[in-house]
N, C-alpha and C positions, 0 to 999 in steps of 0.2 A: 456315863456309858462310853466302851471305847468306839472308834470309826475306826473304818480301813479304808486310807481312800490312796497310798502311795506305801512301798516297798518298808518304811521305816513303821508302817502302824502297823505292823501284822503281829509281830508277838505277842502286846497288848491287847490288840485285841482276841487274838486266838486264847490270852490266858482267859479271857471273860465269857468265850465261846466256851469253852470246855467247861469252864463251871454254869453255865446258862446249861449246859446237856447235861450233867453231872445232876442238877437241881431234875431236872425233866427228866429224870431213870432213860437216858437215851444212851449209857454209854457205849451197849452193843451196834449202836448205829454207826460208832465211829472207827470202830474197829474192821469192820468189814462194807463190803458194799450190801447192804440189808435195803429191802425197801418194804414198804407196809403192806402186811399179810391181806388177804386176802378178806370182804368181810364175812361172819359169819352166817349162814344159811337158815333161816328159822325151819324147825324140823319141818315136815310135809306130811300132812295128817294121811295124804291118799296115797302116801309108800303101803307094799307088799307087808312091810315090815311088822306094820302098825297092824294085829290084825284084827279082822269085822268080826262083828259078831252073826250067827247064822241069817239069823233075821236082814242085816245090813247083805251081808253076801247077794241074797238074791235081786240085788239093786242095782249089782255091779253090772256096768252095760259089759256084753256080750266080749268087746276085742279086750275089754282088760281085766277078764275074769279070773278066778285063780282055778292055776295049773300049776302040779308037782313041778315042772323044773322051774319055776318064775324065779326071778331074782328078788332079794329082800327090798331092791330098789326099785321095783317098778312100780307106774305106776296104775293105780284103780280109779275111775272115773264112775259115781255114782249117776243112775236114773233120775235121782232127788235133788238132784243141784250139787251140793255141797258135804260132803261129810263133818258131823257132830263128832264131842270126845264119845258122846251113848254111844257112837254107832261102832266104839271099841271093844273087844272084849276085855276081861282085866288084866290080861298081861298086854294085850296092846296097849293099855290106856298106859301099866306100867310103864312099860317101856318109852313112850311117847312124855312122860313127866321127865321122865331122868335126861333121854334128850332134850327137851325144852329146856330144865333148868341146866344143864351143861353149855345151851348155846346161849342164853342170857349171861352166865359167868363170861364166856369167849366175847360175847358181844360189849362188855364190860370194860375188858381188857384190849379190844379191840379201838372203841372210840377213846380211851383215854391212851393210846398211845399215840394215835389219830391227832388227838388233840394238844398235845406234847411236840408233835413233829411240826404241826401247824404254827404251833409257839415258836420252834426254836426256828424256821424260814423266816416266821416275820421279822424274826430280831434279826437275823442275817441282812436282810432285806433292808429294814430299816437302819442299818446299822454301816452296810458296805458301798463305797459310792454306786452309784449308774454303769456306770464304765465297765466295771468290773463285774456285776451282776449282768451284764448282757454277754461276756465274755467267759465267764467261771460258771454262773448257777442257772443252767439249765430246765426246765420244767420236767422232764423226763428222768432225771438226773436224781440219785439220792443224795440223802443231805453229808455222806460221807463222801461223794463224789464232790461238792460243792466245793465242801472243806479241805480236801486235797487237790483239787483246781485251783483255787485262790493260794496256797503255799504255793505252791509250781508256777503263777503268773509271779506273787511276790518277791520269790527267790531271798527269802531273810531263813539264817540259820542262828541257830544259839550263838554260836561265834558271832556272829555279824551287831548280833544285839550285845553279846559280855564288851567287845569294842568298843560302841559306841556309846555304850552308859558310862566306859573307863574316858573318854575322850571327854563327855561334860563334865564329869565330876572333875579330870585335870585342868578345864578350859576353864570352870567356875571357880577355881582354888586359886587362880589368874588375876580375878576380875575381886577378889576383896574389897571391901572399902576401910579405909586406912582409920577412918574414926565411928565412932557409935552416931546414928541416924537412921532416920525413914528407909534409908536407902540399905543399911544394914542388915535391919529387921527383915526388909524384903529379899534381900540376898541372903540371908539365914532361912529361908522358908525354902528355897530354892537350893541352898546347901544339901538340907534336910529331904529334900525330894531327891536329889542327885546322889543322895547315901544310899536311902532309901532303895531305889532302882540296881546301885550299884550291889546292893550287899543281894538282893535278890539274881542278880546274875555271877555271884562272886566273882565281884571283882577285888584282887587284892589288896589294893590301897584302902578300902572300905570295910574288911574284914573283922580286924584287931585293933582295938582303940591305942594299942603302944604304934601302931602305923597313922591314922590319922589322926591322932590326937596335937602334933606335932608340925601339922598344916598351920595349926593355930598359931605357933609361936614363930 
């Protein structure tokens, strides 16, 4: 797992941020400043909306009875405590199904992105020193906020990273060992890392094998 805990880990680790959101359907989070919607409302059986059946009606206390201009949202307070689905008629009960299962689908989609965002904080969290989470990742703050605050503290650009991987790979092509050893093997692990990197940032020298092939000899 990468860290970011100084200006040189940020690429790194940003390229494992983006697939950690990429995995977690977050990508529209990073794109703008988005923050988690709203949750959703389980219908309210004593809406206007929903309506009574004749029987039910004359139960409705007096200040929330129905009148022609009411709104579909208001609401009815029963004599009987509580209103049942019985005390629907069949288009209110209709109507009252379709919203329940629409807000169980919203409620759905709501905790598992919920639960997505939660993911991708901890790993931020767990992942970026002290220093910089007291500084960059704010509690109020979404998590594309976070992530464009820590670039802006880090100040690393692609340039800065295609540099620096050309810098080990010429400082490691420096440092060969003259004969085959322990010492070899481990600096060929290390060769292979510093291509590796390099050919990810294309860096020229790491490109074309008729270019480094020729370090060797």
């Amino acid at each position: 797992t990468a860290t970011l805990s100084k200006p040189e880990d940020f690429l790194n680790w940003e390229h494992e941020f983006l697939l950690q959101a990429h995995r977690l359907g977050l990508q529209q989070h990073l794109k703008s400043k988005t923050f988690l919607g709203d949750e959703p409302a389980i219908p309210d059986i004593r809406k206007r909306r929903y309506t009574k059946t004749a029987t039910a009606q004359r139960t409705i206390r007096s200040h929330t009875a129905e009148s022609q201009d009411g709104a579909p949202d208001d609401i009815q307070e029963t004599a009987n405590g509580t209103w049942s689905i019985s005390d629907l008629t069949d288009q209110g009960q209709k109507i009252f199904q379709q919203d329940l299962t629409f807000y169980q689908l919203q409620e759905k989609v709501f905790e598992k992105q919920k639960t997505a965002l939660g993911t991708l904080q901890d790993w931020v969290i767990r992942t970026v020193s002290p220093s910089l989470i007291q500084t960059c990742c704010q509690s109020h703050e979404s998590i594309y906020e976070w992530h464009r605050n820590l670039r802006a503290r880090c100040g690393r650009t692609e340039e800065d990273e295609t540099k620096d991987a050309r810098n080990r790979y010429l400082t490691l092509l420096r440092t060969a060992p003259k004969t085959v050893s322990q010492a070899a093997f481990k600096w060929l692990d290390q060769w292979e890392e510093a291509m590796a990197k390099g050919r990810q940032r294309e860096v020229p020298e790491t490109l074309h094998n008729s270019a480094w092939a020729w370090d060797f000899f």
